[in-house]
C-alpha positions as CSV (number, residue, x, y, z in Angstrom):
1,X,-21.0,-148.9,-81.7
2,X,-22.7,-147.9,-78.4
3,X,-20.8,-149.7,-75.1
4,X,-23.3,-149.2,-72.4
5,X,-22.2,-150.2,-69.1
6,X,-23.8,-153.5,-68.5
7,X,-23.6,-155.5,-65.2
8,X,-21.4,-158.4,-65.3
9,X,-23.3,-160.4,-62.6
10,X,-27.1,-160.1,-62.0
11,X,-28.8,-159.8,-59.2
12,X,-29.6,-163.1,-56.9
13,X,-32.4,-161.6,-54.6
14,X,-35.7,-162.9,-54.3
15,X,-37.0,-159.9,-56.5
16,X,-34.9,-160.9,-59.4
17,X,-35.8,-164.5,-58.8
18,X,-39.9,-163.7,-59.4
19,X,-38.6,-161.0,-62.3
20,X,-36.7,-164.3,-63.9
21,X,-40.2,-166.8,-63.6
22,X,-42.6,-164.1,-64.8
23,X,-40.2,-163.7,-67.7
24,X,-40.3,-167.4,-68.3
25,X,-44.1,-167.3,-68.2
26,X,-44.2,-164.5,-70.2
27,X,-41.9,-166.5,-73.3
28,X,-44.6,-169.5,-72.9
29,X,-47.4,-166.6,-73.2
30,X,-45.4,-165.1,-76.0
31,X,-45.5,-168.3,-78.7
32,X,-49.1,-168.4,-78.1
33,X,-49.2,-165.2,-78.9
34,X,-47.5,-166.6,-82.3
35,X,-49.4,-169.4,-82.8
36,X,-53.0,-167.7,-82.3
37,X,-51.9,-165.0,-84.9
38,X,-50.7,-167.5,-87.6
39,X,-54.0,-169.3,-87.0
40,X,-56.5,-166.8,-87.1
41,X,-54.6,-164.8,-89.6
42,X,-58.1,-163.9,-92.2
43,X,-56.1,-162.6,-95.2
44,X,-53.0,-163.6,-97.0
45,X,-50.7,-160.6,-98.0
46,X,-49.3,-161.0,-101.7
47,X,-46.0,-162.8,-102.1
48,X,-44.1,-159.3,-102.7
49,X,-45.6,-157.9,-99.0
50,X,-44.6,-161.2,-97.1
51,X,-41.6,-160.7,-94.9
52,X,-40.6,-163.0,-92.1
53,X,-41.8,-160.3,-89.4
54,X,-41.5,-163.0,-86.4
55,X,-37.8,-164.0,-86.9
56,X,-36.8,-159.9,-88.0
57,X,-38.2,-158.0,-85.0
58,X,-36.5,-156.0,-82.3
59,X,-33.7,-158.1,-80.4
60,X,-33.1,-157.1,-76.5
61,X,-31.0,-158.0,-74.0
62,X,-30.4,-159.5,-71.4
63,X,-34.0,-160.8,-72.5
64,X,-35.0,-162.0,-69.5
65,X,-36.0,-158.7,-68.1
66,X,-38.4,-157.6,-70.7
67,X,-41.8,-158.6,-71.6
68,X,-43.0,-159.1,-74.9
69,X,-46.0,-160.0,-76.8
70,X,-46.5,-160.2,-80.5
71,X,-49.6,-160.4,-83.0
72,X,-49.8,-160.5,-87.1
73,X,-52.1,-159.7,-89.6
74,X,-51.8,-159.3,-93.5
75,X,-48.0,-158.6,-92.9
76,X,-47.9,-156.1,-90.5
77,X,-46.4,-157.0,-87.1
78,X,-47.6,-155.1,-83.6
79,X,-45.8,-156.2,-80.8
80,X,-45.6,-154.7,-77.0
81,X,-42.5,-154.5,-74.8
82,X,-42.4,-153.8,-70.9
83,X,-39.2,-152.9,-69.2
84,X,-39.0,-152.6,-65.9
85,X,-37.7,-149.2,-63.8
86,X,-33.9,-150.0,-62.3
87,X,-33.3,-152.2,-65.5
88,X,-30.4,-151.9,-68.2
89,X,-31.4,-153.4,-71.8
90,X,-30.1,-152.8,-75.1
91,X,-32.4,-152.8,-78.2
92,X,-31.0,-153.8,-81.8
93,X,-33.0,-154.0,-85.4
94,X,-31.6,-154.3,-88.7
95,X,-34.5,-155.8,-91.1
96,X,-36.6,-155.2,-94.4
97,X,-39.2,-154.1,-92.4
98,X,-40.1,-150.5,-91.8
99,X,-40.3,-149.9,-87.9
100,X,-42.7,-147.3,-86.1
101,X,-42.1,-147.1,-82.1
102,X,-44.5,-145.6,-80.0
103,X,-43.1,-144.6,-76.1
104,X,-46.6,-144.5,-74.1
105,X,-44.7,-144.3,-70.2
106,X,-40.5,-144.4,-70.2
107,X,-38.2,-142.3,-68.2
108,X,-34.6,-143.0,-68.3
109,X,-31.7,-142.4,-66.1
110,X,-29.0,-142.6,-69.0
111,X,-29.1,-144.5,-72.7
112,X,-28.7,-143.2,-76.6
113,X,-30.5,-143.8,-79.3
114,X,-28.9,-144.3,-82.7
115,X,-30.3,-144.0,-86.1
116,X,-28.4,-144.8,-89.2
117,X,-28.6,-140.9,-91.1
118,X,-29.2,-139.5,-87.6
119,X,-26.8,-137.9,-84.8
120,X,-27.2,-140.4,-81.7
121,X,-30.3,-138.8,-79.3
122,X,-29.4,-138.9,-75.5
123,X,-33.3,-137.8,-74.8
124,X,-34.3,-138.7,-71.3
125,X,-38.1,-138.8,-70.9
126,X,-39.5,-141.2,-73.7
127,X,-43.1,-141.0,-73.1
128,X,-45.4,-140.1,-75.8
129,X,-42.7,-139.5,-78.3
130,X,-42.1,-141.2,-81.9
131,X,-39.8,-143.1,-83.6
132,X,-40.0,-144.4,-87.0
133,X,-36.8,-146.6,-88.8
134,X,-37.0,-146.9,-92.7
135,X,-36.5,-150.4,-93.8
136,X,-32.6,-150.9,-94.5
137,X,-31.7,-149.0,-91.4
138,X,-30.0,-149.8,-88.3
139,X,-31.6,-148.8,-84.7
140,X,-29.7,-149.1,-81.7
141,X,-31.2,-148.6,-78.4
142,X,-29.9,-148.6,-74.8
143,X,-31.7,-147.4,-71.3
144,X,-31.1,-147.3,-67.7
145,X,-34.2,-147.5,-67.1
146,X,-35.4,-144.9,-64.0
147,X,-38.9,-145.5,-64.5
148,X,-40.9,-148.2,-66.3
149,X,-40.9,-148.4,-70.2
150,X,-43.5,-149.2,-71.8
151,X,-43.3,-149.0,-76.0
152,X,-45.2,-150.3,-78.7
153,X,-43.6,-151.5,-82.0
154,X,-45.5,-151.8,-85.4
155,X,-43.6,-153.3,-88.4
156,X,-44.8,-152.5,-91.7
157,X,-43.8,-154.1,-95.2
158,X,-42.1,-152.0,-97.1
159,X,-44.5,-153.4,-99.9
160,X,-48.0,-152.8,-98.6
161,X,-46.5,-149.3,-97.3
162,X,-45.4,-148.5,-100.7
163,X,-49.1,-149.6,-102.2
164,X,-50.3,-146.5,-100.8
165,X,-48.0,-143.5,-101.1
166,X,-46.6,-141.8,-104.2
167,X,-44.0,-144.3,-105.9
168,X,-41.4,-141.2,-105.3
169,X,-42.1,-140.9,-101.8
170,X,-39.1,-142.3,-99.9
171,X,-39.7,-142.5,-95.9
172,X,-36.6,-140.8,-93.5
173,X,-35.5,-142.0,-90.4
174,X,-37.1,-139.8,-87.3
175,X,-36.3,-140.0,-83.5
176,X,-38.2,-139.1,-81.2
177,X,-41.1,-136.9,-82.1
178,X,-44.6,-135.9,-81.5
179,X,-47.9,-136.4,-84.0
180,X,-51.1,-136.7,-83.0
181,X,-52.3,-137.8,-85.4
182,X,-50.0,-140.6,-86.4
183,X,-50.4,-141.8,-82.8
184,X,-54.0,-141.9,-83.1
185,X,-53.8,-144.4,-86.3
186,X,-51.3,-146.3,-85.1
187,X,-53.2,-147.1,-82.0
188,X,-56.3,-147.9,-84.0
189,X,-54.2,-150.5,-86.1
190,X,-53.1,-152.0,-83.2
191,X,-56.1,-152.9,-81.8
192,X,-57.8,-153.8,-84.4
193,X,-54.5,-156.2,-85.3
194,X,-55.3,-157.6,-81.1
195,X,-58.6,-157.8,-82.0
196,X,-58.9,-160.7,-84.6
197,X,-62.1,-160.1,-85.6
198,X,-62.4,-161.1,-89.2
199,X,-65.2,-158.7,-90.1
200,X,-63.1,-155.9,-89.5
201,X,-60.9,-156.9,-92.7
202,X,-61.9,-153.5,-94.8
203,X,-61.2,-151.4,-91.4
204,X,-57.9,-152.9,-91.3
205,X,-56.7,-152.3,-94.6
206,X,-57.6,-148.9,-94.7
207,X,-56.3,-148.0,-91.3
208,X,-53.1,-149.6,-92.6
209,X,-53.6,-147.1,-95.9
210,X,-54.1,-144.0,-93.8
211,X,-50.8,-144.8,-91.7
212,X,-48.7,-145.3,-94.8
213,X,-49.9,-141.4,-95.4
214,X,-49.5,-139.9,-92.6
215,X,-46.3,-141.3,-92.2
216,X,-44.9,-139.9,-94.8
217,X,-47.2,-136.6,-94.2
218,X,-45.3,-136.6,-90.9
219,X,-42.3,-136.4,-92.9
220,X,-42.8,-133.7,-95.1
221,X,-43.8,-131.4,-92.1
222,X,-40.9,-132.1,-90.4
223,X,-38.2,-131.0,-93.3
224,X,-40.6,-127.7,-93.9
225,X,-38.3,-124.8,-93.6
226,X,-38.9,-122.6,-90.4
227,X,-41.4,-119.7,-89.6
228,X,-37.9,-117.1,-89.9
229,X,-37.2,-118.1,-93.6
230,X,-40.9,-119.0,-95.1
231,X,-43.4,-117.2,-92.9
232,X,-45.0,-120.4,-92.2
233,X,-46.1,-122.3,-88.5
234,X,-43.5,-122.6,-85.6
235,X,-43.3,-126.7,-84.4
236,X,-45.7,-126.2,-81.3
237,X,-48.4,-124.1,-83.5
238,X,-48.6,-126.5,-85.6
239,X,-48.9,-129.4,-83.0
240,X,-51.5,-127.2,-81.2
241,X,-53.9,-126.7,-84.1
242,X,-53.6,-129.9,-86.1
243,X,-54.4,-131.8,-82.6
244,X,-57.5,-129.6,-81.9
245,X,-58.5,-130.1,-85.3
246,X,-58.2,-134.3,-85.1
247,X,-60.1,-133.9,-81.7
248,X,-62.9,-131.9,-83.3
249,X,-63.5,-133.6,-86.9
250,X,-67.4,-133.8,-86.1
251,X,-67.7,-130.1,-85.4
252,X,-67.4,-126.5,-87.3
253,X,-64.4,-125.1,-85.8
254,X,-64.1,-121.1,-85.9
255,X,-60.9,-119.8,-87.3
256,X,-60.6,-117.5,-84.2
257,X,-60.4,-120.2,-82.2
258,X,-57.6,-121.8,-84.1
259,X,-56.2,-118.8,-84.1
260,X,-56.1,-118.4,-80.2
261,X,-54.0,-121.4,-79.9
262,X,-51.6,-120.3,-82.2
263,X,-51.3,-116.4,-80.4
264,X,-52.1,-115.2,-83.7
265,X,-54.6,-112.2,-85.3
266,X,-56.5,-114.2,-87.9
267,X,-55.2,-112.5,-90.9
268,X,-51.7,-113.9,-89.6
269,X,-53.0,-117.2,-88.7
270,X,-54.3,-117.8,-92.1
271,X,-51.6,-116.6,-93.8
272,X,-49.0,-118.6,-91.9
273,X,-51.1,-121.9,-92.3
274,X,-51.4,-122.0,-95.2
275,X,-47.4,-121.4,-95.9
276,X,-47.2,-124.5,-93.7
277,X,-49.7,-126.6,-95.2
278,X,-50.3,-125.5,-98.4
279,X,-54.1,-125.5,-97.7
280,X,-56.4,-123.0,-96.0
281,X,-57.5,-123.9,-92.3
282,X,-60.7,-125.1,-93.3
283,X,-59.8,-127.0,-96.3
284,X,-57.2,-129.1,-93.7
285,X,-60.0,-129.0,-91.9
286,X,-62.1,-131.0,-94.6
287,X,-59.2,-133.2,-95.9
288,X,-58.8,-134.4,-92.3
289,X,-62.3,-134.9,-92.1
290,X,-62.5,-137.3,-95.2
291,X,-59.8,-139.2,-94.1
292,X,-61.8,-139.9,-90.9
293,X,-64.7,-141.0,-93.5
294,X,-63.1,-143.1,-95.2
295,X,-61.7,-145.2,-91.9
296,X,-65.3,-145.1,-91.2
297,X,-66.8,-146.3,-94.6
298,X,-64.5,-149.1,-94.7
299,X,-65.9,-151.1,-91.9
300,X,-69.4,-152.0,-93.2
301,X,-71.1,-152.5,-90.0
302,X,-71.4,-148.4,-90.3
303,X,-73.8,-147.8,-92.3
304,X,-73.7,-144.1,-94.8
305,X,-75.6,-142.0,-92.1
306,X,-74.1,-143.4,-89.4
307,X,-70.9,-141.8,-90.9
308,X,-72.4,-138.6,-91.6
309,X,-74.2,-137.9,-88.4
310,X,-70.6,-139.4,-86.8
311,X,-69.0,-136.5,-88.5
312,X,-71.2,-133.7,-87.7
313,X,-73.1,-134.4,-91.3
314,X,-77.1,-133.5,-90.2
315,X,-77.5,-134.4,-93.9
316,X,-76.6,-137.0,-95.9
317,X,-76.8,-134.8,-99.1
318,X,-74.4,-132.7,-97.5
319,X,-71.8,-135.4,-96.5
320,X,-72.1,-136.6,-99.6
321,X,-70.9,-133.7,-101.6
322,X,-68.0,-132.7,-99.1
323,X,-66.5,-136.9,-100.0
324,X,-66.8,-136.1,-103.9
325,X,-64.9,-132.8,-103.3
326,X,-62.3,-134.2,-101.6
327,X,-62.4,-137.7,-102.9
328,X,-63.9,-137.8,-106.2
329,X,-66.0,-140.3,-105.4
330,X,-69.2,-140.5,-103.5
331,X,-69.5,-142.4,-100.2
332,X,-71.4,-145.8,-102.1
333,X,-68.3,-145.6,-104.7
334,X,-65.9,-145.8,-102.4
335,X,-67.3,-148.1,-100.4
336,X,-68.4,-150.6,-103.4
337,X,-64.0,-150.0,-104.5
338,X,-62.8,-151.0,-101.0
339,X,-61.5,-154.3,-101.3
């Protein structure tokens, strides 16, 4: 059990006085938060996803120095949390929920992180880094906070997650790491989640698909043996190529370029990728791709050649076939199957 050193009398200056009535303001702000989301709320999950996200989410103390806001949608949770530099808060979860924690700004002086299955992490800058909780395990969390900490927390259902994976998949804890690509999903989910826009139902569900993937993508990578055993990627190749490759879905990218960033001759390159991946380059490349379609397709205010063209595509024809390769299905069956 972590013991941080907390304060046992608070502050009385007039800073902590207007830190104390924005944090009141912010717990009025906060259950309309609540309210709006069970009231615009366009789907209803199945009984076996429902989960009683609002009263199971992160606990902090002293609360009073954080801000918070939540928002639901077809049993997934997102919810933001401020804490302020110079503060000391402690963080808790246990709950059926699987928790995915994304550090945008955080720098702190001292704190640990603990992960039941994991050695305690006493990392000190937060920002841009990952954390993800199976459902069933215990986070604890303290900072001294020497800069501002800002962190965004989505809470899946173990249910809808499982809806989308492999039955045999099981998800592993993970602190503090870096994916791209996860990052770029999650952030999509979220606003579309803060959006409430009821149209954007198919987007939503198939954002929430693609997450449960590359979650437990992001797993896989991270327990592949290392370059000195299996020939394969070091960490920072890997998290060099795969981001250029998200950032350039719409465009033919040359293998010597992806080479380049990995200090690699080709030959090597493609050898070594493919040990890492099980995939060539390019057929990453087009998986990734597709993936990106199928976002795209699920939100019908996009019509077919709006996708293609959005993906480099000049032709339809030619879009079309790269989907059945990868998908088995064209771009109008997949669409018509989205529910």
């Amino acid at each position: 059990m972590m013991t941080p050193p907390w304060p046992r009398t608070l502050d009385t200056s007039s800073e902590r006085a207007r830190t104390l009535r924005h944090a009141a303001n912010q717990d009025l702000l906060q259950d309309r938060y609540f309210e709006q989301s069970e009231l615009r709320s366009d789907c209803v999950p199945p009984v076996s996803s429902r989960c009683d996200f609002f009263g199971a989410t992160i606990q902090i103390s002293p609360t009073e120095l954080v801000k918070r806001h939540s928002k639901e949608r077809c049993g997934i949770v997102t919810e933001s949390i401020y804490a302020p530099a110079r503060s000391r808060i402690e963080l808790r979860y246990d709950a059926p929920a699987h928790l995915l924690v994304l550090y945008e700004d955080g720098v702190r002086g001292d704190g640990e992180t603990s992960i039941d299955g994991l050695p305690p992490s006493r990392l000190r800058n937060l920002a841009n880094k990952l954390t993800f909780v199976p459902a069933g395990h215990s986070y604890r969390e303290w900072h001294e906070a020497s800069a501002a900490i800002r962190m965004t927390c989505i809470y899946l259902s173990p249910a809808r997650g499982q809806e989308s994976i492999a039955t045999d998949t099981a998800y592993g804890p993970r602190a503090f790491f870096e994916d791209s690509i996860v990052w770029a999903t999650a952030t999509k989910l979220k606003n579309v989640i803060e959006s409430n826009q009821s149209e954007s139902a198919p987007y939503f569900d198939a954002l929430a698909s693609v997450l449960a993937h590359e979650i437990s993508r992001s797993g896989q990578e991270l327990s592949w043996p290392t370059p000195a055993t299996r020939g394969g990627l070091a960490s920072w190749q890997r998290r060099a190529v795969t981001a250029y490759i998200e950032e350039h879905l719409d465009e033919q990218i040359p293998l010597v370029t992806l080479a380049r960033l990995a200090r690699l001759s080709q030959h090597h390159f493609c050898r070594a990728f493919k040990r890492s991946f099980g995939i060539p380059p390019h057929g990453y490349h087009l998986q990734r791709r597709m993936e990106r379609a199928k976002v795209l397709l699920s939100d019908r205010a996009n019509s077919i050649t709006d996708v293609a063209l959005i993906l480099g595509y000049s032709f339809n024809s030619s879009f079309t076939l790269a989907f059945r390769k990868i998908t088995g299905q064209t771009p109008s069956e997949f669409r018509r199957n989205v529910t």
